[in-house]
Residue, then its C-alpha position, 0 to 999 in steps of 0.5 A: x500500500x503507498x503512502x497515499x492509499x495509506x493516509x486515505x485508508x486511515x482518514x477514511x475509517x472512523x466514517x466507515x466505522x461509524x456506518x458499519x456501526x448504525x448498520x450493525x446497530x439497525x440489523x440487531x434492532x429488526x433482528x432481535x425485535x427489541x422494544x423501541x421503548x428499550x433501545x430505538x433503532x437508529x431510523x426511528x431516532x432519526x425520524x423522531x429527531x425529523x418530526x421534533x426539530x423545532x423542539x429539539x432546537x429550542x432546548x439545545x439553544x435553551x441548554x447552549x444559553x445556560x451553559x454559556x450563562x454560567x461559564x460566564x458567571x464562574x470566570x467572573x467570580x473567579x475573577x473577583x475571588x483571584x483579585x481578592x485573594x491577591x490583594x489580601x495579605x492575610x490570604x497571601x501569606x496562607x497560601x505560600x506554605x513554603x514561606x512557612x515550612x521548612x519541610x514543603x521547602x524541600x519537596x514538590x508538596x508545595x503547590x498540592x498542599x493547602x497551607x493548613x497546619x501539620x501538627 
Protein backbone atom coordinates (compact mmCIF):
# COMPACT_ATOMS: atom_id res chain seq x y z
CA UNK A 1 0.00 0.00 0.00
CA UNK A 2 1.61 3.66 -0.84
CA UNK A 3 1.55 6.21 1.27
CA UNK A 4 -1.08 7.92 -0.32
CA UNK A 5 -3.83 5.00 -0.34
CA UNK A 6 -2.45 4.51 3.38
CA UNK A 7 -3.13 8.06 4.59
CA UNK A 8 -6.83 7.60 2.58
CA UNK A 9 -7.46 4.23 4.20
CA UNK A 10 -6.59 5.99 7.58
CA UNK A 11 -8.70 9.40 7.05
CA UNK A 12 -11.47 7.08 6.00
CA UNK A 13 -12.10 4.63 8.85
CA UNK A 14 -13.80 6.43 11.62
CA UNK A 15 -16.75 7.22 8.72
CA UNK A 16 -16.50 3.64 7.58
CA UNK A 17 -16.52 2.62 11.24
CA UNK A 18 -19.42 4.89 12.09
CA UNK A 19 -21.62 3.44 9.03
CA UNK A 20 -20.97 -0.17 9.96
CA UNK A 21 -21.86 0.67 13.47
CA UNK A 22 -25.57 2.23 12.72
CA UNK A 23 -25.74 -0.70 10.16
CA UNK A 24 -24.92 -3.09 12.68
CA UNK A 25 -26.97 -1.39 15.24
CA UNK A 26 -30.39 -1.23 12.76
CA UNK A 27 -29.65 -5.14 11.66
CA UNK A 28 -29.74 -6.41 15.54
CA UNK A 29 -32.72 -3.70 16.47
CA UNK A 30 -35.09 -5.69 13.44
CA UNK A 31 -33.23 -8.98 14.18
CA UNK A 32 -33.88 -9.35 17.87
CA UNK A 33 -37.20 -7.12 17.56
CA UNK A 34 -36.06 -5.34 20.69
CA UNK A 35 -38.68 -2.59 22.04
CA UNK A 36 -38.21 0.73 20.81
CA UNK A 37 -39.08 1.94 24.07
CA UNK A 38 -35.61 -0.15 25.46
CA UNK A 39 -33.49 0.82 22.64
CA UNK A 40 -34.60 2.62 19.33
CA UNK A 41 -33.28 1.78 16.30
CA UNK A 42 -31.06 4.48 14.65
CA UNK A 43 -34.12 5.08 11.84
CA UNK A 44 -36.70 5.53 14.43
CA UNK A 45 -34.37 8.28 16.30
CA UNK A 46 -33.52 9.88 13.17
CA UNK A 47 -37.42 10.26 12.27
CA UNK A 48 -38.47 11.41 15.85
CA UNK A 49 -35.39 13.93 15.55
CA UNK A 50 -37.41 14.98 11.81
CA UNK A 51 -40.66 15.20 13.48
CA UNK A 52 -39.21 17.09 16.52
CA UNK A 53 -36.66 19.52 15.01
CA UNK A 54 -38.09 22.77 16.44
CA UNK A 55 -38.41 21.41 19.81
CA UNK A 56 -35.16 19.98 19.68
CA UNK A 57 -33.54 23.23 18.65
CA UNK A 58 -35.46 25.02 21.14
CA UNK A 59 -33.69 23.18 24.06
CA UNK A 60 -30.10 22.94 22.89
CA UNK A 61 -30.33 26.78 22.48
CA UNK A 62 -32.06 26.92 25.90
CA UNK A 63 -29.01 24.30 27.16
CA UNK A 64 -26.48 26.50 24.94
CA UNK A 65 -27.61 29.58 26.98
CA UNK A 66 -27.27 28.19 30.15
CA UNK A 67 -24.31 26.93 29.87
CA UNK A 68 -22.88 29.59 28.07
CA UNK A 69 -24.56 31.88 31.41
CA UNK A 70 -22.87 30.21 33.93
CA UNK A 71 -19.48 29.77 32.39
CA UNK A 72 -19.53 33.34 32.37
CA UNK A 73 -20.56 33.55 35.91
CA UNK A 74 -17.76 31.13 37.05
CA UNK A 75 -14.97 33.24 35.44
CA UNK A 76 -16.48 36.36 36.74
CA UNK A 77 -16.36 35.01 40.44
CA UNK A 78 -13.14 33.60 39.73
CA UNK A 79 -12.17 36.53 38.51
CA UNK A 80 -13.33 38.62 41.65
CA UNK A 81 -12.08 35.97 44.06
CA UNK A 82 -8.41 35.94 42.50
CA UNK A 83 -8.40 39.71 42.59
CA UNK A 84 -9.26 39.22 46.21
CA UNK A 85 -7.19 36.65 47.39
CA UNK A 86 -4.34 38.82 45.77
CA UNK A 87 -4.82 41.94 47.40
CA UNK A 88 -5.33 40.11 50.78
CA UNK A 89 -2.21 39.89 52.91
CA UNK A 90 -3.67 37.65 55.07
CA UNK A 91 -4.54 35.11 52.23
CA UNK A 92 -1.21 35.59 50.60
CA UNK A 93 0.73 34.96 53.17
CA UNK A 94 -1.90 31.47 53.71
CA UNK A 95 -1.38 30.24 50.53
CA UNK A 96 2.60 30.05 50.48
CA UNK A 97 3.42 27.28 52.77
CA UNK A 98 6.68 27.22 51.59
CA UNK A 99 7.37 30.77 53.31
CA UNK A 100 6.36 28.69 56.25
CA UNK A 101 7.53 25.13 56.37
CA UNK A 102 10.80 24.09 56.10
CA UNK A 103 9.56 20.69 55.04
CA UNK A 104 7.36 21.97 51.74
CA UNK A 105 10.74 23.98 51.04
CA UNK A 106 12.46 20.90 50.37
CA UNK A 107 9.95 18.84 48.47
CA UNK A 108 7.15 19.10 45.44
CA UNK A 109 4.08 19.11 48.46
CA UNK A 110 4.46 22.85 47.84
CA UNK A 111 1.74 23.53 45.49
CA UNK A 112 -0.55 20.47 46.26
CA UNK A 113 -0.79 21.01 49.90
CA UNK A 114 -3.20 23.86 51.11
CA UNK A 115 -1.46 25.82 53.84
CA UNK A 116 -3.17 24.10 56.90
CA UNK A 117 -1.04 23.16 59.69
CA UNK A 118 0.88 19.98 60.33
CA UNK A 119 0.87 19.45 63.65
Amino acid sequence: MTGKAQRGAIAAAPYLFTIVFFVLWEAACRLFRIPVFFLPAPSVIAQAGIEYWSQLLFHSFHTLWMTVAGFAIAVVFGILLGIALGASRRCWWASTPSRRSPWCRSSSCGSAWGGFPLS
